[in-house]
C-alpha positions, 0 to 999 in steps of 0.5 A: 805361356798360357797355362793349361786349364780343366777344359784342356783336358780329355775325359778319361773315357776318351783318353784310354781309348786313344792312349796308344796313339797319343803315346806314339805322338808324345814320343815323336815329339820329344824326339824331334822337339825336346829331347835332348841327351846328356851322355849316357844317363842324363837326358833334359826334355824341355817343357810346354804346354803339349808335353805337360798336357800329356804328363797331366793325363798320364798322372790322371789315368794312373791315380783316376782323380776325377775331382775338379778340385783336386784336378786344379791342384794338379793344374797348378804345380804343373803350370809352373812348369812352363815356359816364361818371358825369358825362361827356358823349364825343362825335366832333368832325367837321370837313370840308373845304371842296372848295376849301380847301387840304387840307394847310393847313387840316388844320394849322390845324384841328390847333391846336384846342384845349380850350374852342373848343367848349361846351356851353351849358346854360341860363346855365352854358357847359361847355367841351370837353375834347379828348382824342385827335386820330385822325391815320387820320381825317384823309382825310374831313377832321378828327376829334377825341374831345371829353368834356363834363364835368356836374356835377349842376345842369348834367345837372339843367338838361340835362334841364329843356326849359324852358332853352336848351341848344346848342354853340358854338364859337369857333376863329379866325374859325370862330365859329358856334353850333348851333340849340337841341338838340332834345329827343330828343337832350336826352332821350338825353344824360341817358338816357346819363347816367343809364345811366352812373350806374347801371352804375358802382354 
């Protein structure tokens, strides 16, 4: 998927003013595109290049880095963030219970490892790959990057609503799995997909 560049972005002074309404857009989005609820504290929102183009200004509202250097940088980490020929990225969010231990369950969250989560498509179970662990996210609970490799049954098969696809995940007691993905959202996820196949040719 083409990676996002200095020129993609809005000024702040043309952001803020229409930050309520890019924030109303965002969520709409996440909600009927690529959000998706693992039991009660996990939720996975897959990444492309609209939901990290919103992330990238949020980050730039709050530190006000104006640097074009500097705005590079950030550019760079989050590009790899986006899909790839044959890779599904997605934000892993796992929220804290208000009653539970802060710092204990933060460690225990930290000994997640690859294949807790899968992606099941039809009969084939597709483990997550964990790929970094943002230790800055930590204040709103735990947020790991997570990648989904697809070869092409699987991306066939992700694309054909006739077979069940959804997440499960398996972490210590923390056994849950999702409701069926919907098909907008399974619509999307081959759209990346395919985005990045063509855009890497």
């Amino acid at each position: 998927m083409r990676p996002l560049t200095i020129e993609d972005l809005l000024p702040l002074d043309e952001y803020i003013p229409q930050r309520a309404d890019f924030f109303a857009a965002h969520l709409r989005y996440l909600d009927r595109y690529r959000r998706v609820r693992v039991g009660p504290h996990l939720t996975v929102v897959f990444e492309n290049r609209q939901t990290l183009w919103y992330r990238v200004q949020e980050l730039l509202r709050v530190t006000r880095i104006e640097d074009p250097a500097q705005v590079q940088q950030e550019l760079a980490w989050y590009n790899q963030l986006l899909p790839r020929r044959n890779r599904l990225q997605a934000a892993l969010l796992i929220m804290i219970p208000e009653d539970a231990g802060l710092l204990q369950e933060l460690r225990r969250w930290r000994g997640l490892a690859d294949g807790a989560l899968r992606l099941i498509i039809d009969q084939q179970s597709i483990p997550a790959k964990l790929i970094t662990n943002r230790e800055g996210d930590l204040a709103v609970g735990t947020a790991h990057w997570i990648e989904f490799p697809l070869n092409h049954p699987e991306r066939q098969a992700l694309h054909d609503h006739r077979r069940a696809v959804y997440l499960e995940v398996a972490f210590e007691e923390y056994v849950h799995r999702s409701g069926p993905l919907s098909e907008e959202i399974r619509q999307s996820l081959f759209d990346d997909l395919d985005l990045s196949d063509r855009d890497a040719a």
